[in-house]
C-alpha positions in Angstrom: 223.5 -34.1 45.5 223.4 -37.5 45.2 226.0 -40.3 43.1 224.2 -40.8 40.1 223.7 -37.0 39.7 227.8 -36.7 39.6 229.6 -36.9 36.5 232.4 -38.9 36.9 235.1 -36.3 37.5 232.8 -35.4 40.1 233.3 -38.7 42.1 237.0 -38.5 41.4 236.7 -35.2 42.9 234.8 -36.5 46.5 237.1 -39.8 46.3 240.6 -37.2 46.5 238.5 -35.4 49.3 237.8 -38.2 50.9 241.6 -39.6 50.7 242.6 -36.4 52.0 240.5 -36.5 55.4 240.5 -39.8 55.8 244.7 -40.0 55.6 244.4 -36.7 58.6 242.7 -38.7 60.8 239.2 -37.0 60.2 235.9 -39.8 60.7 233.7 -39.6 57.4 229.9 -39.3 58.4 226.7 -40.0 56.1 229.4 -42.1 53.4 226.3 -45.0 53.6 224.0 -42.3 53.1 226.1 -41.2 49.7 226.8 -44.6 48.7 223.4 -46.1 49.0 222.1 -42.7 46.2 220.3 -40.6 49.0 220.8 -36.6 48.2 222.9 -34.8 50.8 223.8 -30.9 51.3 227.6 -32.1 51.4 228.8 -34.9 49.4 231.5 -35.1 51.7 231.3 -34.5 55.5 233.8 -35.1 57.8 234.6 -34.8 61.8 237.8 -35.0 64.0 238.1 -34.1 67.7 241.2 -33.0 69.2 242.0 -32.3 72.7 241.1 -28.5 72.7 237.4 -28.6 70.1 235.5 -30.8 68.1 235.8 -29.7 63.7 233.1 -30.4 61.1 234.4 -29.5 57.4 231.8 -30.0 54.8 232.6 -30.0 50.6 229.7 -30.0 48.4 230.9 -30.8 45.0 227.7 -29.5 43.6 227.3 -25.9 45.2 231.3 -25.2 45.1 231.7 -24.7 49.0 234.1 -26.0 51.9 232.2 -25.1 55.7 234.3 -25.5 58.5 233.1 -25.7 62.0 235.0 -25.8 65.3 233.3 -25.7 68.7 234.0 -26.2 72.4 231.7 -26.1 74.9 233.6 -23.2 77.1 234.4 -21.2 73.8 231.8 -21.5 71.9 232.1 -22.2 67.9 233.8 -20.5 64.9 231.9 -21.5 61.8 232.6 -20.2 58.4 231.7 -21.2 54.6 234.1 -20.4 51.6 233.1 -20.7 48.5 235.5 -22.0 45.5 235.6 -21.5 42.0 237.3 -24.4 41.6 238.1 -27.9 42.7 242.1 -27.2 42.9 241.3 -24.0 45.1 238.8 -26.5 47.6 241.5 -28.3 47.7 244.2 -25.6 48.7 240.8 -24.7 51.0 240.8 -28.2 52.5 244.8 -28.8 53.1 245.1 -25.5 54.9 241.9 -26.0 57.3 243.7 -30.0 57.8 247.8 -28.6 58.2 246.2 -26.4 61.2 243.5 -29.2 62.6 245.5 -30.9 64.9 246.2 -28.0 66.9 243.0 -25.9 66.0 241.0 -24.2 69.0 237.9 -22.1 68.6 240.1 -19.0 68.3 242.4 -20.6 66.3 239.6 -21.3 63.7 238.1 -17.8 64.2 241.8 -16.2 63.2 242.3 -18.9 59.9 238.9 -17.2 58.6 241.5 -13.9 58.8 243.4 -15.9 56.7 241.3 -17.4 54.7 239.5 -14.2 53.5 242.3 -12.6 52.7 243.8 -15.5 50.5 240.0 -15.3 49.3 238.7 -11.8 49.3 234.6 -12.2 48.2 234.2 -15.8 49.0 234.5 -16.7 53.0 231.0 -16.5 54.9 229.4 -16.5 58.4 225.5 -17.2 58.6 223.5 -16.1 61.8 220.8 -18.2 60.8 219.2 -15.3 59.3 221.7 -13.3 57.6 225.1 -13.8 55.8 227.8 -12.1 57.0 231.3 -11.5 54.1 234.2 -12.6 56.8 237.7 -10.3 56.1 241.0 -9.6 58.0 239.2 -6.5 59.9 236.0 -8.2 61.2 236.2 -11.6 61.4 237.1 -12.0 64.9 234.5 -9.5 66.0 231.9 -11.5 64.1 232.7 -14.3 65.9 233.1 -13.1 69.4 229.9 -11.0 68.9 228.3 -14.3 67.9 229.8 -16.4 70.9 228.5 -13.7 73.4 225.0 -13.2 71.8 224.6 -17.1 72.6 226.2 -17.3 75.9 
């Protein structure tokens, strides 16, 4: 989606998103990109590294999702998508994923998809590439360590 696409509540929307990361201490990628009208998947995209992984979140405004990413090069990754019917619930979505950042490992973001699916139910995702895979409290940490082994 690009900015001229977005109504205006829309932009409100990304610019409370982008408060919210930016006060956490995450880095905002492809905000030139946004700004200068080129379509992105995200409209907002943001990184932070901590001592124990690298995190990714990603909100699209447009296709009502938050994806979170967390990866080490030893543990592999824990990547998940949840979708949101609303822009109060990506916003629970978001402050949950950044109250747990600082101190998020791999395995830490593997068990917040527990979490997340059960706060949830129906909306938190794990694509192979080729399939999608509904993430709940009873295989969610499978999927992810049958991932991380399949890769290793």
């Amino acid at each position: 989606m690009d900015q001229s696409s977005m109504s205006r509540e829309q932009l409100e929307q990304r610019a409370s998103v982008v408060e919210l990361l930016v006060d956490a201490g995450w880095q905002l990628n492809n905000v030139e990109a946004f700004e200068h009208d080129l379509w992105l998947n995200a409209e907002v995209t943001g990184r932070k590294r901590v001592p124990t992984c690298i995190m990714e979140l990603n909100y699209s405004v447009e296709d009502a999702y938050v994806s979170f990413a967390a990866a080490q090069f030893h543990e592999g990754r824990a990547e998940y998508v949840i979708y949101v019917d609303s822009f109060e619930t990506a916003v629970e979505v978001i402050q949950t994923l950044l109250v747990a950042a600082d101190q998020m490992t791999v395995a830490g973001a593997a068990q917040l998809s527990q979490q997340l699916a059960a706060a949830y139910p129906g909306e938190v995702f794990f694509f192979t590439g080729s399939e999608k895979i509904e993430l709940n409290a009873t295989n969610a940490l499978d999927v992810f360590h049958k991932f991380n082994s399949e890769v290793a």
